[in-house]
N, CA, C and O atoms as a DFTB+ gen file, in Angstrom:
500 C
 N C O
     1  1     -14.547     -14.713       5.435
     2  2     -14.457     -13.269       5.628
     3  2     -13.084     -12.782       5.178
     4  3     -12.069     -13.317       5.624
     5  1     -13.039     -11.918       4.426
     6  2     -12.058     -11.321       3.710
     7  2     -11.493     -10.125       4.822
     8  3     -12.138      -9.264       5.421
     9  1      -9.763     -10.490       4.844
    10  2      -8.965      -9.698       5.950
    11  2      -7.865      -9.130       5.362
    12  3      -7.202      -9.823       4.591
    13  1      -7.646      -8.346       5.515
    14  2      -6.526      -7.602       5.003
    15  2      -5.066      -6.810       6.460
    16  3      -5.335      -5.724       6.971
    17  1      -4.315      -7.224       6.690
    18  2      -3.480      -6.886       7.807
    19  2      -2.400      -6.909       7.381
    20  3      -1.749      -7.870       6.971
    21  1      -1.927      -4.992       7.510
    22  2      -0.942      -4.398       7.424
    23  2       0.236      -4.396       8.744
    24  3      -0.079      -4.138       9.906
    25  1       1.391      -4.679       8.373
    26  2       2.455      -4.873       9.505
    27  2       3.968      -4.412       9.015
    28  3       4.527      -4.921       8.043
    29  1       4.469      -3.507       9.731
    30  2       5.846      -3.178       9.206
    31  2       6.073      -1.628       9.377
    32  3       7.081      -1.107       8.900
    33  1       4.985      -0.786      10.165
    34  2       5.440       0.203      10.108
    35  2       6.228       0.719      10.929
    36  3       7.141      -0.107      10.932
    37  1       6.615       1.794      11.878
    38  2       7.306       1.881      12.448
    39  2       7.730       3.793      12.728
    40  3       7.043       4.743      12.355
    41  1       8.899       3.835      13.394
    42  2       9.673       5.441      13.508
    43  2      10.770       4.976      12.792
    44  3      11.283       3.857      12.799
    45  1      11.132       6.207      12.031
    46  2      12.351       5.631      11.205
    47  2      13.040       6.824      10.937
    48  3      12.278       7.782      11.064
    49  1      14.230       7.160      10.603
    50  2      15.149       8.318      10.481
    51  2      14.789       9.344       9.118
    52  3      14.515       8.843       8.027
    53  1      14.821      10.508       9.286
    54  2      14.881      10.600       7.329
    55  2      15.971      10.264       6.457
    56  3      16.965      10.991       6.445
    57  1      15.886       9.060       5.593
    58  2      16.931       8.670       4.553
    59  2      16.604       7.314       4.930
    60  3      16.766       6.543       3.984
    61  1      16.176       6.730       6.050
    62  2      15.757       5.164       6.210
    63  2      15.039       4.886       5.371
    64  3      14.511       5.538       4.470
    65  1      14.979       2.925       5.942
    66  2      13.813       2.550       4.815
    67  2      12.633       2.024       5.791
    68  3      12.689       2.219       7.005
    69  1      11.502       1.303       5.135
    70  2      11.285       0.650       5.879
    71  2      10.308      -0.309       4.552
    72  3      10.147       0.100       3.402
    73  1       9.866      -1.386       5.008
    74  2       8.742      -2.541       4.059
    75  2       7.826      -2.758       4.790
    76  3       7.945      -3.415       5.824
    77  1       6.508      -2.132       4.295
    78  2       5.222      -2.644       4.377
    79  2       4.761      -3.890       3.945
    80  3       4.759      -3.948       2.715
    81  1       4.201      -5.348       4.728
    82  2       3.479      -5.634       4.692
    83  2       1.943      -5.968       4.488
    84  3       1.182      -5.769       5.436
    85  1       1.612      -6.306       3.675
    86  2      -0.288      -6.636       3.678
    87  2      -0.465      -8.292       3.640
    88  3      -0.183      -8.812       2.560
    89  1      -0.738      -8.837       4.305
    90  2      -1.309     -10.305       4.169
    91  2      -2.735     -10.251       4.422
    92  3      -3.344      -9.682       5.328
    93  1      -3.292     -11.182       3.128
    94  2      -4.619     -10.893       2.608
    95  2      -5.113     -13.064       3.258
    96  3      -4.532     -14.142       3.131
    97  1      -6.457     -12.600       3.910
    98  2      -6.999     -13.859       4.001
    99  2      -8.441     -13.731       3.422
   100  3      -9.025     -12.826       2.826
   101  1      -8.889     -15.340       3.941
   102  2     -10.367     -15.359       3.053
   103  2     -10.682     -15.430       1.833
   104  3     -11.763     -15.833       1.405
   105  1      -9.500     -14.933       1.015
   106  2      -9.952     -15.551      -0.461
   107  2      -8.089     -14.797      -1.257
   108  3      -7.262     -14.100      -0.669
   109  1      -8.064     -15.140      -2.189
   110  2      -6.935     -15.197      -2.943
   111  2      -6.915     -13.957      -3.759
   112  3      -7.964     -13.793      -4.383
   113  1      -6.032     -13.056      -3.925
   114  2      -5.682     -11.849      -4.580
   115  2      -4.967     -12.153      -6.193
   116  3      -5.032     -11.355      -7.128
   117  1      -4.624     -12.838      -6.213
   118  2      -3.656     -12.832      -7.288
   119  2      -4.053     -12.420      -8.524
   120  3      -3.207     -12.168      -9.382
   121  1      -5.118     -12.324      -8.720
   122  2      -5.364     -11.455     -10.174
   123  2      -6.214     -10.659     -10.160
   124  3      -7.108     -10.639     -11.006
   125  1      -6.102      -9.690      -9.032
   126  2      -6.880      -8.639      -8.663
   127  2      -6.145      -7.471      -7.972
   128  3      -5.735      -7.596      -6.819
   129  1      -5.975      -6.293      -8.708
   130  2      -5.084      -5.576      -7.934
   131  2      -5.559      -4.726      -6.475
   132  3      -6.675      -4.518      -6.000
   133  1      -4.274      -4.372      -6.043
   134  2      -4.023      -4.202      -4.743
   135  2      -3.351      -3.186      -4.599
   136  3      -2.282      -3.279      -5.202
   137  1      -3.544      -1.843      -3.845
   138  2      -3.010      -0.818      -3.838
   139  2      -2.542      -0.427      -2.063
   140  3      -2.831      -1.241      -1.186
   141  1      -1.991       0.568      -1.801
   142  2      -1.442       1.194      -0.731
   143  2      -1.973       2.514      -1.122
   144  3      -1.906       2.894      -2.291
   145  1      -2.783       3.610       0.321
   146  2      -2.797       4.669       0.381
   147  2      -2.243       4.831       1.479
   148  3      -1.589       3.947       2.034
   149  1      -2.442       6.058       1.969
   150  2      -1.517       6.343       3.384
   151  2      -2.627       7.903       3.799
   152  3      -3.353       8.509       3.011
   153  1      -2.477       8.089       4.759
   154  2      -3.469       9.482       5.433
   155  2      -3.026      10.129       6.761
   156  3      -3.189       9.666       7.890
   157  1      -2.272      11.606       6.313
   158  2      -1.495      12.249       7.558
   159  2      -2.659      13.108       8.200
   160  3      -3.659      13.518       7.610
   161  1      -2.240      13.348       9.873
   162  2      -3.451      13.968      10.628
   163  2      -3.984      15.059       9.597
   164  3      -3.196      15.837       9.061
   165  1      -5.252      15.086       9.360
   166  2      -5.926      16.174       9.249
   167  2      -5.835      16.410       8.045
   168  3      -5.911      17.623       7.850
   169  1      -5.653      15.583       6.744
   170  2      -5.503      14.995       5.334
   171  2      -6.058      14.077       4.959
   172  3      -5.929      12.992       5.527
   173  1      -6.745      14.228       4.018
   174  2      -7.484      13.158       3.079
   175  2      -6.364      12.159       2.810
   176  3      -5.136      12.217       2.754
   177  1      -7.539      10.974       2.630
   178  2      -6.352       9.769       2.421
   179  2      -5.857       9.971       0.674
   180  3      -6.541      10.516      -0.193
   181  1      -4.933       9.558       0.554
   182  2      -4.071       9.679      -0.937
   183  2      -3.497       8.250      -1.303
   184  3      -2.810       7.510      -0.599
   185  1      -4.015       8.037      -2.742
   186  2      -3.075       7.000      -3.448
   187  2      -1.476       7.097      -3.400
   188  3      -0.827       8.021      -3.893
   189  1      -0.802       5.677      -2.533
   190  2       0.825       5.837      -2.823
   191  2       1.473       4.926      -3.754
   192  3       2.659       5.010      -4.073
   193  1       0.528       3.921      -4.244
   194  2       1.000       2.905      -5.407
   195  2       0.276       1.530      -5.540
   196  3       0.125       0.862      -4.517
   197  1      -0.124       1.123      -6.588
   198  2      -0.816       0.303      -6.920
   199  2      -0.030      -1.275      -7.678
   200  3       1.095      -1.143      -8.162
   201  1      -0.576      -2.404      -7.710
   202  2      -0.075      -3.403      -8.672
   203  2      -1.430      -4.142      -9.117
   204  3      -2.423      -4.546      -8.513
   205  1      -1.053      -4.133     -10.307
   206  2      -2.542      -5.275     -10.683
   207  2      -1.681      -6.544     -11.237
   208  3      -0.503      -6.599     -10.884
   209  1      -2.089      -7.354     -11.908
   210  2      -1.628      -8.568     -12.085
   211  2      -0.301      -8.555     -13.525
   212  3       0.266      -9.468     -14.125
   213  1      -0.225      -6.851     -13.640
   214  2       1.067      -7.279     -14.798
   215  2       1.224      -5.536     -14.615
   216  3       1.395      -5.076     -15.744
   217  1       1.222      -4.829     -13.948
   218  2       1.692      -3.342     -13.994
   219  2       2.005      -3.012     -12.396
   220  3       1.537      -3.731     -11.513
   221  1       2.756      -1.975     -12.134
   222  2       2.861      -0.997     -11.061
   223  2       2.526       0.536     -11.619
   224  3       2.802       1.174     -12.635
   225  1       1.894       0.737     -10.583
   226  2       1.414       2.618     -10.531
   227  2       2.141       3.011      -9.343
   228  3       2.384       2.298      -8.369
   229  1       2.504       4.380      -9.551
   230  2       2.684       5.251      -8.095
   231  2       2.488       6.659      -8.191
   232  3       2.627       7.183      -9.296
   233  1       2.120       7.499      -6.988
   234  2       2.170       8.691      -7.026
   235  2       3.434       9.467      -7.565
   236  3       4.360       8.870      -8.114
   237  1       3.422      10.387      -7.439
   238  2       4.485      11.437      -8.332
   239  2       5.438      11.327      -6.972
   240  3       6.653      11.147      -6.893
   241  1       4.272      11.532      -5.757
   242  2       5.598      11.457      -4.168
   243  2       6.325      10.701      -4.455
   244  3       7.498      10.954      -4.729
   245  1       5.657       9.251      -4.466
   246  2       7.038       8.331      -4.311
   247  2       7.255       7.944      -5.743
   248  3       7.929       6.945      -5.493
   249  1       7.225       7.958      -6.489
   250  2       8.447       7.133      -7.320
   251  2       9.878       7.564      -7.646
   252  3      10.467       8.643      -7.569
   253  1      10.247       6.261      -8.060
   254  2      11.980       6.431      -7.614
   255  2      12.386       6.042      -6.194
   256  3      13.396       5.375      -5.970
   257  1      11.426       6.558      -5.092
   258  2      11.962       5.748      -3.579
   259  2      10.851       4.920      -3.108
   260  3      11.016       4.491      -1.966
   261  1       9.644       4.547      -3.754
   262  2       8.845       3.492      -3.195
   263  2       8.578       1.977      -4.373
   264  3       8.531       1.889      -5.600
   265  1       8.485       1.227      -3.539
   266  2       8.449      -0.249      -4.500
   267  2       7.381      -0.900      -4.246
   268  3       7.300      -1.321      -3.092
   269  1       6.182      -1.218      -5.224
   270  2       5.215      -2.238      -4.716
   271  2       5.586      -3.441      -5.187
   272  3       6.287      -3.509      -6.197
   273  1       5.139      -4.630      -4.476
   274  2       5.215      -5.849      -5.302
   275  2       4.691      -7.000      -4.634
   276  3       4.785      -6.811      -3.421
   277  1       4.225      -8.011      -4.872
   278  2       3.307      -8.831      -4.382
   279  2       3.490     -10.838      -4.615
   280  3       3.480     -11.395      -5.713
   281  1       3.643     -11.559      -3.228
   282  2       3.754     -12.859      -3.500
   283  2       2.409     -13.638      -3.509
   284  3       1.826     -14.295      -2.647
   285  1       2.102     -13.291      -4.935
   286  2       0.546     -14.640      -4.971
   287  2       0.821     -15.667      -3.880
   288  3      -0.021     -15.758      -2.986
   289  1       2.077     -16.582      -3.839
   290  2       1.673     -17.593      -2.750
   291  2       1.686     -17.277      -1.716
   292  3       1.215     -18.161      -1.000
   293  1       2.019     -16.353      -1.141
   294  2       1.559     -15.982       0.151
   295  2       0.456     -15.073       0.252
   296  3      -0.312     -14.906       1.199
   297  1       0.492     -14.539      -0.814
   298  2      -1.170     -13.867      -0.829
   299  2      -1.004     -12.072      -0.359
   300  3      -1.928     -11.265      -0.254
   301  1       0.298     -11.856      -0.167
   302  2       0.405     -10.802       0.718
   303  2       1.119      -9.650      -0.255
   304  3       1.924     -10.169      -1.027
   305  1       1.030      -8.515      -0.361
   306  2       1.840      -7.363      -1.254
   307  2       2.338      -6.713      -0.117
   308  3       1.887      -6.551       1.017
   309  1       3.520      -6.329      -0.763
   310  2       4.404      -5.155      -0.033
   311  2       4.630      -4.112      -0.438
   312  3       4.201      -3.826      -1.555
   313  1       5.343      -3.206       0.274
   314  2       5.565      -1.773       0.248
   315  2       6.748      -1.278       0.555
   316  3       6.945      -0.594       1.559
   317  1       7.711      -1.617      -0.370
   318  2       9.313      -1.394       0.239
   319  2       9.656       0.479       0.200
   320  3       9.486       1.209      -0.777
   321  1      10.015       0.768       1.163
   322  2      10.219       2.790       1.313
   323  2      11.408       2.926       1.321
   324  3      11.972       2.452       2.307
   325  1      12.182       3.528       0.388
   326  2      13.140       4.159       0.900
   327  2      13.159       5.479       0.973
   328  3      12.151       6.186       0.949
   329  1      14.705       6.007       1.100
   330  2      14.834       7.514       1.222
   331  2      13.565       8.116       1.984
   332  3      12.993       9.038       1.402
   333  1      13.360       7.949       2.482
   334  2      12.197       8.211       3.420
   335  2      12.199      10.139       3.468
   336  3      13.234      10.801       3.402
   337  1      11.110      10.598       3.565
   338  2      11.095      11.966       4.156
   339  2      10.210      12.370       5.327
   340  3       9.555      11.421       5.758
   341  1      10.027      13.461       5.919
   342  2       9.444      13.598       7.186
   343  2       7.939      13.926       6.522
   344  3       7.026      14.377       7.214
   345  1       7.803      13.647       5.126
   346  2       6.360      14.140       4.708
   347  2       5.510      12.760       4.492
   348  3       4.285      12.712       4.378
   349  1       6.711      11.272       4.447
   350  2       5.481      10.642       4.161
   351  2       5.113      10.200       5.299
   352  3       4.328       9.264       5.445
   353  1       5.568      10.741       6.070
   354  2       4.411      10.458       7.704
   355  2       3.167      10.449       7.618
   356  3       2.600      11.476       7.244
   357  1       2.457       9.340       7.928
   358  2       0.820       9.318       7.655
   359  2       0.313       7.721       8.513
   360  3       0.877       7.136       9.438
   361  1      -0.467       7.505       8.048
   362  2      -0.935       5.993       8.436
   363  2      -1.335       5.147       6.859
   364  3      -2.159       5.546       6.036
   365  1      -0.683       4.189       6.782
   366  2      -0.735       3.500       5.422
   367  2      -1.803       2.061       5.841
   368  3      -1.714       1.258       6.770
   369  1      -2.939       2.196       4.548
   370  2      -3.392       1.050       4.380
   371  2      -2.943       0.718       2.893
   372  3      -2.286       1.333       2.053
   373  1      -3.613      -0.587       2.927
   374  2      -3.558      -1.676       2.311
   375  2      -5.104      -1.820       1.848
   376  3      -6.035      -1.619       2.628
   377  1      -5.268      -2.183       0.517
   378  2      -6.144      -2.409      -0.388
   379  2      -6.889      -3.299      -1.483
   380  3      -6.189      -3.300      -2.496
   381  1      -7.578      -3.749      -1.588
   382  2      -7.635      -5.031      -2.756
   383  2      -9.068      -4.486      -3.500
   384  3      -9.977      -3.865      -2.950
   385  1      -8.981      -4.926      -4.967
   386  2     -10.160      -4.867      -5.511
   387  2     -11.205      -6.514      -5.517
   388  3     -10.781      -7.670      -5.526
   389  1     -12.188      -6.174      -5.510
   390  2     -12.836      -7.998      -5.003
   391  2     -12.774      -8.518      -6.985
   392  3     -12.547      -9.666      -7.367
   393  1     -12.942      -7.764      -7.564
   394  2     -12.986      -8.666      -9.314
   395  2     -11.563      -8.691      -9.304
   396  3     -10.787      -7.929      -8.727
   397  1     -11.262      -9.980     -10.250
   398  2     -10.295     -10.234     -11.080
   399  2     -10.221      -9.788     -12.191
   400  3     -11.253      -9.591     -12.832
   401  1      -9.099      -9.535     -12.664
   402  2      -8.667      -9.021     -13.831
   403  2      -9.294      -7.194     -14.357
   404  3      -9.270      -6.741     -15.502
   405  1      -9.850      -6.407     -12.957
   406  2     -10.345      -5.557     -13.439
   407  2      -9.028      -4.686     -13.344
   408  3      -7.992      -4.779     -12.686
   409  1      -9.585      -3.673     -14.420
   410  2      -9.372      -2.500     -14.899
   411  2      -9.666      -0.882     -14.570
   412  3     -10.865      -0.621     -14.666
   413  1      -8.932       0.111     -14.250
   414  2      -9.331       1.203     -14.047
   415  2      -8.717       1.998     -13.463
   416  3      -7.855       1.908     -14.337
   417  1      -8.316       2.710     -12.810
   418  2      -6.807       4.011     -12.929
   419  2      -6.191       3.722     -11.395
   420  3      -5.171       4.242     -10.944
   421  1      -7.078       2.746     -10.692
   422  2      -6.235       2.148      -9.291
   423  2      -6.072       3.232      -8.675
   424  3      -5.488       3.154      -7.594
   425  1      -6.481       4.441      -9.102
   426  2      -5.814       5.829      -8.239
   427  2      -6.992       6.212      -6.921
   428  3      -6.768       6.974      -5.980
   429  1      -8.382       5.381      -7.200
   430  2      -9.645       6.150      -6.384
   431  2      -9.506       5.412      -5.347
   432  3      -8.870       4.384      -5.583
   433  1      -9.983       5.582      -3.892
   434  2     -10.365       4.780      -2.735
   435  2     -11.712       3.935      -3.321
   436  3     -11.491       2.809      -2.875
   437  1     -12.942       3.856      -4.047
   438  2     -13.886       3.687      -4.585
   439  2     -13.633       2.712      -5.315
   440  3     -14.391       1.742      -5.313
   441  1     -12.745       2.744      -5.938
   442  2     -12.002       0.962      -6.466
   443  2     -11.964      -0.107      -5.934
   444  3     -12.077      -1.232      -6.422
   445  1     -11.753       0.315      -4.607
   446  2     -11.453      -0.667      -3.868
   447  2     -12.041      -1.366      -3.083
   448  3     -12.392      -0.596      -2.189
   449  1     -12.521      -2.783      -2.747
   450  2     -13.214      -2.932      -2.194
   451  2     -13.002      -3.664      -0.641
   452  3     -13.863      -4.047       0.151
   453  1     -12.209      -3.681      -0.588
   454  2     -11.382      -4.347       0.875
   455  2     -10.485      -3.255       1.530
   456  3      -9.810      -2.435       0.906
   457  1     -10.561      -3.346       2.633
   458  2      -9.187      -1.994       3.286
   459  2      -8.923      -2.982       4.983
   460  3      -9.681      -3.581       5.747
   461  1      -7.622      -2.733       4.952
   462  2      -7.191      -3.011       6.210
   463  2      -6.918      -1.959       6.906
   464  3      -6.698      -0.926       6.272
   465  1      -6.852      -1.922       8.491
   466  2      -6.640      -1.261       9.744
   467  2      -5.656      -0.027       9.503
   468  3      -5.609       1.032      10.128
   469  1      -4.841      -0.479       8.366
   470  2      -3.584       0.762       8.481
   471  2      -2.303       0.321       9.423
   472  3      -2.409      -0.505      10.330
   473  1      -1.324       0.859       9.145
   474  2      -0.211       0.777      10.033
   475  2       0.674       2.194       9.993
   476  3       1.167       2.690       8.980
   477  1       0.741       2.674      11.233
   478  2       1.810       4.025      11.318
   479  2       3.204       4.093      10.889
   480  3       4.103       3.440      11.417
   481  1       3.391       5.084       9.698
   482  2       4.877       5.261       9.400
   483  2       4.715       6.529      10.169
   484  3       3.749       7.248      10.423
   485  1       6.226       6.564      10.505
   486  2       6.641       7.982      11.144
   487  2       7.752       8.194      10.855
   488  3       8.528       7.402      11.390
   489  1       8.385       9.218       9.983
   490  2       9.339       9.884       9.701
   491  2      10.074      11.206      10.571
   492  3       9.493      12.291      10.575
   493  1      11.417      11.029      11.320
   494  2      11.321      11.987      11.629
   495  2      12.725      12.288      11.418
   496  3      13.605      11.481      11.119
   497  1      12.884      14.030      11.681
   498  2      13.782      14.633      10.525
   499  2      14.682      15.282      11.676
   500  3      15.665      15.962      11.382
């Protein structure tokens, strides 16, 4: 059974950082990309950055203060935040596509075929 568990979120200052966690079980990610969305009360969930096995994507929000990146041997991708603002307050999951080597704009929830629980960032200003 394929698990996905997000850990690292937290309350954090505006201008902090913080690193998301995803550790992926049940089967191996490494050449299948893996994205982060995030979803504030009463907001559709939104793409915050993607990695497939040789690129990074991100929203227009974060780039420049968010970092994806991912250890095949541990199986797990992260989500390093900085400069934080009181907007990216939301609840962030974690994502995997089940094919390898696929292709396609990483931007849809519909891509994806695995999602973990989420973990609360909270920004406050």
């Amino acid at each position: 059974q394929v698990q996905l568990v997000e850990s690292g979120g937290g309350l954090v200052q505006a201008g902090g950082s913080l690193r998301l966690s995803c550790a992926a079980s049940g089967r191996t990610f490494s050449s299948s990309p893996m994205g982060w969305f995030r979803q504030a009360p009463g907001k559709e969930r939104d793409f915050v950055a993607a990695i497939s096995w040789s690129s990074t994507y991100y929203a227009d929000a974060v780039k420049g203060r968010f970092t994806i990146s991912r250890d095949n041997a541990k199986n797990t991708v992260y989500l390093q935040m900085n400069s934080l603002k009181s907007e990216d307050t939301a609840r962030y999951y974690c994502a995997a596509v089940k094919g390898s080597y696929y292709r396609g704009s990483y931007l849809r929830e519909k891509e994806y075929d695995y999602w973990g629980q989420g973990t609360q960032v909270t920004v406050s200003s």
